[in-house]
C-alpha positions as CSV (number, residue, x, y, z in Angstrom):
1,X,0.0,0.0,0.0
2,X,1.2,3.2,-1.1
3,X,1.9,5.4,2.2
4,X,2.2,9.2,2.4
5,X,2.8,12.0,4.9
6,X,0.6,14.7,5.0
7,X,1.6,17.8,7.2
8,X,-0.7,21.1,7.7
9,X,0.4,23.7,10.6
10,X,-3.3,25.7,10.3
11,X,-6.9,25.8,9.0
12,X,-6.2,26.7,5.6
13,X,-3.7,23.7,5.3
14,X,-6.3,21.4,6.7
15,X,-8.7,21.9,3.9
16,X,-5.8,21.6,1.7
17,X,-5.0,18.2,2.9
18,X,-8.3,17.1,3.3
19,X,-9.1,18.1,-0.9
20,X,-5.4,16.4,-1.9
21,X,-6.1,13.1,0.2
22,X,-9.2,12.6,-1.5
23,X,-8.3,13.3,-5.4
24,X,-5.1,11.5,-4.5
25,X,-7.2,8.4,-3.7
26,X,-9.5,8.8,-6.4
27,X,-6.5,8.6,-8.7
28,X,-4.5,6.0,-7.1
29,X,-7.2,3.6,-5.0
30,X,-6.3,2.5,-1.6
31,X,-3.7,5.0,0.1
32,X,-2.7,4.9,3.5
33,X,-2.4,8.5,5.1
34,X,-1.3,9.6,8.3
35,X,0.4,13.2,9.9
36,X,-0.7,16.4,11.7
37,X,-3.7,17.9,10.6
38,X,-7.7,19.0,12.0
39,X,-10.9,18.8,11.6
40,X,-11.2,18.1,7.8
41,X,-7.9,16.1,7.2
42,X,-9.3,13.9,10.1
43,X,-12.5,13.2,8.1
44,X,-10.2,11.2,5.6
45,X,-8.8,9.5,8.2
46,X,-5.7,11.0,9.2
47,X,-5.3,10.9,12.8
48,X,-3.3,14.1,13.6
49,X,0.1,13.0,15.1
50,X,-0.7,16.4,17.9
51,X,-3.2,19.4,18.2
52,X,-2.7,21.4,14.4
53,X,-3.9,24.2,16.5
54,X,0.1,24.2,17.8
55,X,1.6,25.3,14.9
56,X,-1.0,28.2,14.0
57,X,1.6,31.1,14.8
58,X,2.3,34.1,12.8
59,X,5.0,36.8,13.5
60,X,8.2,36.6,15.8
61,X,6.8,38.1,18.9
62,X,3.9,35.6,19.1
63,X,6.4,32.4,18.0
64,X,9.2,32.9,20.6
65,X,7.1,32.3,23.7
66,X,6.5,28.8,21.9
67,X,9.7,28.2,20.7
68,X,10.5,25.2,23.0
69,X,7.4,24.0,22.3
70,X,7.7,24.1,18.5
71,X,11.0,22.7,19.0
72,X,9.8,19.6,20.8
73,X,6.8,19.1,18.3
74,X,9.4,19.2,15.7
75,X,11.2,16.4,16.9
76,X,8.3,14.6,17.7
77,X,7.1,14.8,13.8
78,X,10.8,13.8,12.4
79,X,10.5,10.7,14.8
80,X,7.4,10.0,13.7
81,X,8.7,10.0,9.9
82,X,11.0,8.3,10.6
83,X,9.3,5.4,12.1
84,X,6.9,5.1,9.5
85,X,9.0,5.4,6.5
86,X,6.2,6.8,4.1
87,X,6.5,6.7,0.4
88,X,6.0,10.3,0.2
89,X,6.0,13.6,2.5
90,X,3.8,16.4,1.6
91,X,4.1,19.4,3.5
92,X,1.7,22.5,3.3
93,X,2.0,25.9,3.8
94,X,3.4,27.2,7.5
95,X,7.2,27.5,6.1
96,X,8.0,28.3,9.3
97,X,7.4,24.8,10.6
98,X,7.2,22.5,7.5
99,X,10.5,23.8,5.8
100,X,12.5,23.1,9.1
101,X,10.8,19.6,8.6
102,X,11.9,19.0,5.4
103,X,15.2,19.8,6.0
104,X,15.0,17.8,9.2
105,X,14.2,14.3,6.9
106,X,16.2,15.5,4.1
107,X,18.8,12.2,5.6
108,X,15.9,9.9,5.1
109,X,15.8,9.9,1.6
110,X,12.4,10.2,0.8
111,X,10.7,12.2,-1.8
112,X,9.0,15.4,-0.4
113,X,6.5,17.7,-1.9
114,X,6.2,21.5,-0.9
115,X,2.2,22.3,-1.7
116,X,2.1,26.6,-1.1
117,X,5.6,28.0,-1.7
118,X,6.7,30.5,0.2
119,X,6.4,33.9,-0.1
120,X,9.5,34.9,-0.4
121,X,8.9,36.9,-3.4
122,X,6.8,39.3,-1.3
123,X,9.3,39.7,1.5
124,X,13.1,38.7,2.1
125,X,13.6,37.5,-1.5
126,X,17.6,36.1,-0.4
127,X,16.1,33.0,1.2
128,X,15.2,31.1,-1.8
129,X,18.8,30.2,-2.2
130,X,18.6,28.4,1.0
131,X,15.3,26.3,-0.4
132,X,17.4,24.1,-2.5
133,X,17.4,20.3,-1.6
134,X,14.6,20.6,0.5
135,X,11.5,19.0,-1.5
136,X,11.5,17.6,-4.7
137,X,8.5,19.3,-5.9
138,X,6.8,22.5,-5.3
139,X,3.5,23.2,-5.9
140,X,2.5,26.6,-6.4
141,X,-1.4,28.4,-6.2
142,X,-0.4,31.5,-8.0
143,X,0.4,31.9,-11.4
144,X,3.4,34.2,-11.5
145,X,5.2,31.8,-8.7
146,X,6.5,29.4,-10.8
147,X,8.8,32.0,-12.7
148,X,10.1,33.5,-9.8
149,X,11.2,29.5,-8.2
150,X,12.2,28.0,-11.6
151,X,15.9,29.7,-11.7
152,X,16.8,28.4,-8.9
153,X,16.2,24.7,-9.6
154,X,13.3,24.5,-7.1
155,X,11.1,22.6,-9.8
156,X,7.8,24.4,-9.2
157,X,4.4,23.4,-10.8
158,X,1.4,25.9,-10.7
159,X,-1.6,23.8,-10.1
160,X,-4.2,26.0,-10.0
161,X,-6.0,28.0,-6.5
162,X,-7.9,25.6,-4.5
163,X,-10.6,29.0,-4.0
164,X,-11.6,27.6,-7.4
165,X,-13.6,25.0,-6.0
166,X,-14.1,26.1,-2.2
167,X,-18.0,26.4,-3.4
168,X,-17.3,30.1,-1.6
169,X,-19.7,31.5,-4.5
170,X,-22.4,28.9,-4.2
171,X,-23.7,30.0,-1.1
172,X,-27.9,30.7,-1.1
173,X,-28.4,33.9,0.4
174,X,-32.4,33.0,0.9
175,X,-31.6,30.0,2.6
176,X,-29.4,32.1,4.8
177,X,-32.1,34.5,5.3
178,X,-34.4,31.7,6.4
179,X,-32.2,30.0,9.0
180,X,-31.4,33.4,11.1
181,X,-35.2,34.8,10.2
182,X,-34.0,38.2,8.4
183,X,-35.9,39.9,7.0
184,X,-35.2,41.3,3.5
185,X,-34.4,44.7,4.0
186,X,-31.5,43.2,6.5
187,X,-28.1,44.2,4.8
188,X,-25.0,41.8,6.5
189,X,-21.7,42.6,6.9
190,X,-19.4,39.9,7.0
191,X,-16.8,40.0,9.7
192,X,-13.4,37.7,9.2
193,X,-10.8,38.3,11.7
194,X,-8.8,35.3,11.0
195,X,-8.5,31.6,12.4
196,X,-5.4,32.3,14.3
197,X,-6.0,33.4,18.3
198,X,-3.3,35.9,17.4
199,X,-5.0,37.1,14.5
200,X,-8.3,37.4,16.5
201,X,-7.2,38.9,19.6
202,X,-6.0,42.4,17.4
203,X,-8.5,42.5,15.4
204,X,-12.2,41.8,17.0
205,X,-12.1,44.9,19.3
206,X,-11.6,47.1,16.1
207,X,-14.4,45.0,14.6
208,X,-16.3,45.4,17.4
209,X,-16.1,49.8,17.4
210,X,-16.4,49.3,13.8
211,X,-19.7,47.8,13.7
212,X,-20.6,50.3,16.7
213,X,-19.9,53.4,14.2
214,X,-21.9,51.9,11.3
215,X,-24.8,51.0,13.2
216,X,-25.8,54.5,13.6
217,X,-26.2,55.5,9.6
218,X,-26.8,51.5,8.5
219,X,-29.8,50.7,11.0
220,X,-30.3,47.1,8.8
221,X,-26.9,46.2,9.1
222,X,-26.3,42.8,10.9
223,X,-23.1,42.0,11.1
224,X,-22.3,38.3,10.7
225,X,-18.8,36.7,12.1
226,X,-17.1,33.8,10.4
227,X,-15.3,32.1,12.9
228,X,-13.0,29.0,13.1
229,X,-14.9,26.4,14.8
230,X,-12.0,26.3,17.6
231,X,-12.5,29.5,18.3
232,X,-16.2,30.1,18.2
233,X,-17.2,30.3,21.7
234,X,-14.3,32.8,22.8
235,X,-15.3,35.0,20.0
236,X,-18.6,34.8,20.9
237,X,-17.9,35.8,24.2
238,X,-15.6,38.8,23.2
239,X,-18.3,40.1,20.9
240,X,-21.1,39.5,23.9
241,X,-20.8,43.4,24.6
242,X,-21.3,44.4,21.0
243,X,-24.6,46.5,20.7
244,X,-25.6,44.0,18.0
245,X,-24.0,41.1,18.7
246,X,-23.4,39.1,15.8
247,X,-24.3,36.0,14.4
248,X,-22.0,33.1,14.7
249,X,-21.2,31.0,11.8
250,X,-18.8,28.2,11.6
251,X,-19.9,25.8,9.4
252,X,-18.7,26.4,5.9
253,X,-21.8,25.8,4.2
254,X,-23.2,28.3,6.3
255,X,-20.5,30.8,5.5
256,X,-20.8,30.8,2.0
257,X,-24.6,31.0,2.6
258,X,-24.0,34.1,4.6
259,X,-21.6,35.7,1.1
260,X,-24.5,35.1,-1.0
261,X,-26.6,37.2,1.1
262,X,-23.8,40.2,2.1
263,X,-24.1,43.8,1.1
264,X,-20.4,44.1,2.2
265,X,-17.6,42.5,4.1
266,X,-14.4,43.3,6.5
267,X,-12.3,40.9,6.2
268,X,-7.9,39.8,7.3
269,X,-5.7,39.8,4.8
270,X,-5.4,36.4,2.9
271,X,-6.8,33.5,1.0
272,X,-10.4,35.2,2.6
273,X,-10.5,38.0,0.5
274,X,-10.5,35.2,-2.8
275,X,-13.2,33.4,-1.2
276,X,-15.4,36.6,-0.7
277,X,-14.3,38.0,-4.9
278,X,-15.5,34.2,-5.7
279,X,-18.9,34.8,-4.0
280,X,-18.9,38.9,-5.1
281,X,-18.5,40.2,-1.7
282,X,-17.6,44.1,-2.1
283,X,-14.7,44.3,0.5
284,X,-12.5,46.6,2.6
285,X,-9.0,44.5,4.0
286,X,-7.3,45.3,7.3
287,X,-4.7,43.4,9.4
288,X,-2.7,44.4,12.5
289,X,0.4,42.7,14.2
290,X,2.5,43.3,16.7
291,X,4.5,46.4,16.3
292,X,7.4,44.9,16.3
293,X,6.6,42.3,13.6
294,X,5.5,44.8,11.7
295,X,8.3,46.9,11.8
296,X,10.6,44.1,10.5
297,X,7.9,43.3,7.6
298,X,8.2,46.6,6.0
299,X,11.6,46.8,5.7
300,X,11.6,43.8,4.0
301,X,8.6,43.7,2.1
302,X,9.2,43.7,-1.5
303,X,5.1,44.1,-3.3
304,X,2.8,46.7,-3.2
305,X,-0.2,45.0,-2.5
306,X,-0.9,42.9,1.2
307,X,-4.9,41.5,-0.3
308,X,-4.2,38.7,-2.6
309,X,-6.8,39.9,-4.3
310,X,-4.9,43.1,-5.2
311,X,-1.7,41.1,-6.2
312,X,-3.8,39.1,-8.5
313,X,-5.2,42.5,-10.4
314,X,-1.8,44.2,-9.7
315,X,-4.2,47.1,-8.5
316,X,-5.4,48.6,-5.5
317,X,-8.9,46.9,-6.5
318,X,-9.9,47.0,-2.4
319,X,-8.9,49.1,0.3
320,X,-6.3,48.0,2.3
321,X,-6.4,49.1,6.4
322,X,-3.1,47.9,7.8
323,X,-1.4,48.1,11.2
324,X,-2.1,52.0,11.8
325,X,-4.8,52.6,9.6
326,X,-6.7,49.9,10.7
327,X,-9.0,52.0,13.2
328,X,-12.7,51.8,14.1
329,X,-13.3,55.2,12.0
330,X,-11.2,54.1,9.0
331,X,-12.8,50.7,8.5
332,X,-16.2,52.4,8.8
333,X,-15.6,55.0,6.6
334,X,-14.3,52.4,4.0
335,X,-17.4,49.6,4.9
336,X,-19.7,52.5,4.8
337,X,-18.5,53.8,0.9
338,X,-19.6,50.6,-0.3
339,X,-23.0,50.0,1.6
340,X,-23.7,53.7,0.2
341,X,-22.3,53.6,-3.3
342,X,-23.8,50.7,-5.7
343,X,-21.4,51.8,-8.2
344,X,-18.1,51.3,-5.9
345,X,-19.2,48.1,-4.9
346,X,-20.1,46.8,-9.2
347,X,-16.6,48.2,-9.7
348,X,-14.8,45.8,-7.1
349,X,-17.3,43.1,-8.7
350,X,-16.0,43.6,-11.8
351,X,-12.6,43.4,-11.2
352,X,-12.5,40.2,-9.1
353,X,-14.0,38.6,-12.6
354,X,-10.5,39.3,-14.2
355,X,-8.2,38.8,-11.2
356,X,-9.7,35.1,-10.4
357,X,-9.8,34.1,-14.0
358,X,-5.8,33.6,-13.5
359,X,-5.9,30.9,-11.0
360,X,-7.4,28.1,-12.7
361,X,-5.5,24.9,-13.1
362,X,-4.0,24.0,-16.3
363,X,-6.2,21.9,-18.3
364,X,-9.6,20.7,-17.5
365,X,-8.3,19.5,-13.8
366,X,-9.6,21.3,-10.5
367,X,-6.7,22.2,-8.4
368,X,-6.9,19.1,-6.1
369,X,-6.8,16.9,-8.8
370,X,-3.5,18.7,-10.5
371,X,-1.8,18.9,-7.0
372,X,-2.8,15.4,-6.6
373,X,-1.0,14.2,-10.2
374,X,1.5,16.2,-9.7
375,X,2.2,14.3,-5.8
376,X,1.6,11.0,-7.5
377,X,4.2,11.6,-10.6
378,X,6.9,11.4,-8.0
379,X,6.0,7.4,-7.2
């Protein structure tokens, strides 16, 4: 029986896993999986080798509290390899832990497959000359990746965006409407402050005054928060003081219910803002780190756009709110432009028609299916 490693260090990863398993044993029968993963990777079976939730860290000042931690999670993954012996390892995303992995089992001889390169061609461009020798293929979601990797004999493949077929712009706004009993003059605002509790923490108090500000021209607005399931209930409780509390959704069907039926979202930098162009969610982008992270980003940052959504138009096609712009009256002047101008809002519709038609796998093939190939070539 073919065996193969799958690692994912947060939620994003875990749907990726979850998508590759199964188009990797639709083209290859009976595979036996195992690794570190959550929810949806554990729905094909993989038992996660410890809590995903472990590895979901972003920025230095919230990594080196855990750095021991990380350290002894690290070693506890490389064991595990190594016991096991799989035909192939396939790490995703989190270069912060998966690269240190792969160079970890380089010794082992196994093949090794890199799914989400790094972005290192956004920021701190000089370390793709130390990503030689570390996987042995990489496979990339954005289109203009693979000629940045391919000079430097890192034998990338561009696959095609998993958004593609996320189903984010499926969603039935009346059946959304139904289940929380709005009526139809309701307008909601979608709220996504991240799946990370360091993502979260930042950002729902400015969501919170946000909402607050708009209430008071926008009387229909409800705002509607699309949480990780982990951290549902501590989100729920943070936004208990809200004047409007807002509705909780975790599931994802009920997420991309709640797009079809938004006049407008505020949403984290990330792969959310493609899910919300897929479903034609008008959008304003914010994000907020520590300051010290985010003094050692921008001297290093190397595009002009944080939304992928703007690097895929190469144009400021949504506002972005970052670190000390991202206040209460910012996001609501930006949130209230596009509830108050139809014409702002068809523009950004517009465009997300163009940028998205750039990440679609080669061929007839969803992006699962070419990732999974591409994995299965190496065999």
């Amino acid at each position: 029986m073919t065996r193969i490693y799958v690692v994912a260090g947060e939620a994003s990863g875990d749907v990726l896993g979850a998508r590759l398993i199964a188009a990797m044993r639709a083209q290859a029968g009976n595979i036996e999986v195992a690794g570190i993963g959550g929810a949806r990777m554990a729905e094909q079976g993989v038992a996660s080798l410890f809590p995903m939730q472990e590895l979901a860290l972003m920025g230095l000042a919230e990594v080196l509290p855990k750095i021991v931690r990380l350290r002894r999670r690290l070693d506890q993954a490389v064991a595990d390899i190594e016991a096991r012996r799989p035909d192939i390892v396939v790490t995703i995303d989190s270069p912060g832990f998966t690269l240190r992995l792969l160079r970890r089992i380089a010794p082992l001889g196994l093949r090794r497959v890199q799914y989400v390169a790094p972005q290192v061609w956004a920021w701190r461009q000089g370390r793709v000359r130390h990503f030689p020798g570390l996987w042995d293929r990489l496979l990339c979601l954005l289109p203009f990746e693979p000629d940045f990797f391919a000079p430097h004999g890192l034998n990338p493949v561009f696959v095609g965006h998993p958004v593609l077929e996320s189903g984010a712009g499926a969603g039935d706004a009346a059946r959304f409407r139904a289940r929380f009993d709005l009526a139809e003059t309701a307008r909601p605002l979608i709220l996504m402050p991240g799946s990370r509790r360091t993502e979260t923490s930042r950002l729902m108090p400015v969501f919170g005054a946000t909402v607050e500000r708009l209430h008071a021209r926008f009387p229909g607005l409800v705002p509607v928060l699309a949480a990780a399931p982990a951290l549902a209930g501590e989100l729920q409780a943070e936004a208990a003081g809200w004047s409007r509390p807002p509705l909780i959704v975790t599931d994802i069907a009920d997420r991309y219910d709640a797009f079809a039926a938004a006049a407008a979202a505020l949403t984290k930098s990330g792969t959310s803002t493609l899910e919300l162009a897929l479903a034609g969610v008008p959008m304003a982008v914010t994000y907020r780190v520590n300051p010290i992270s985010a003094f050692l980003v921008r001297r290093l940052v190397k595009v002009k756009h944080a939304a992928m959504i703007n690097l895929l138009a190469a144009d400021a096609l949504v506002p972005e709110l970052l670190q000390e712009t991202c206040t209460p009256d910012r996001l609501a002047a930006e949130i209230g432009s596009l509830l108050g101008n139809p014409a702002l809002a068809a523009a950004q519709r517009a465009g997300f028609a163009t940028a998205l038609a750039t990440l679609a796998a080669p061929g007839a093939s969803a992006p699962s299916e070419a990732a999974a190939a591409r994995v299965l070539e190496l065999l």
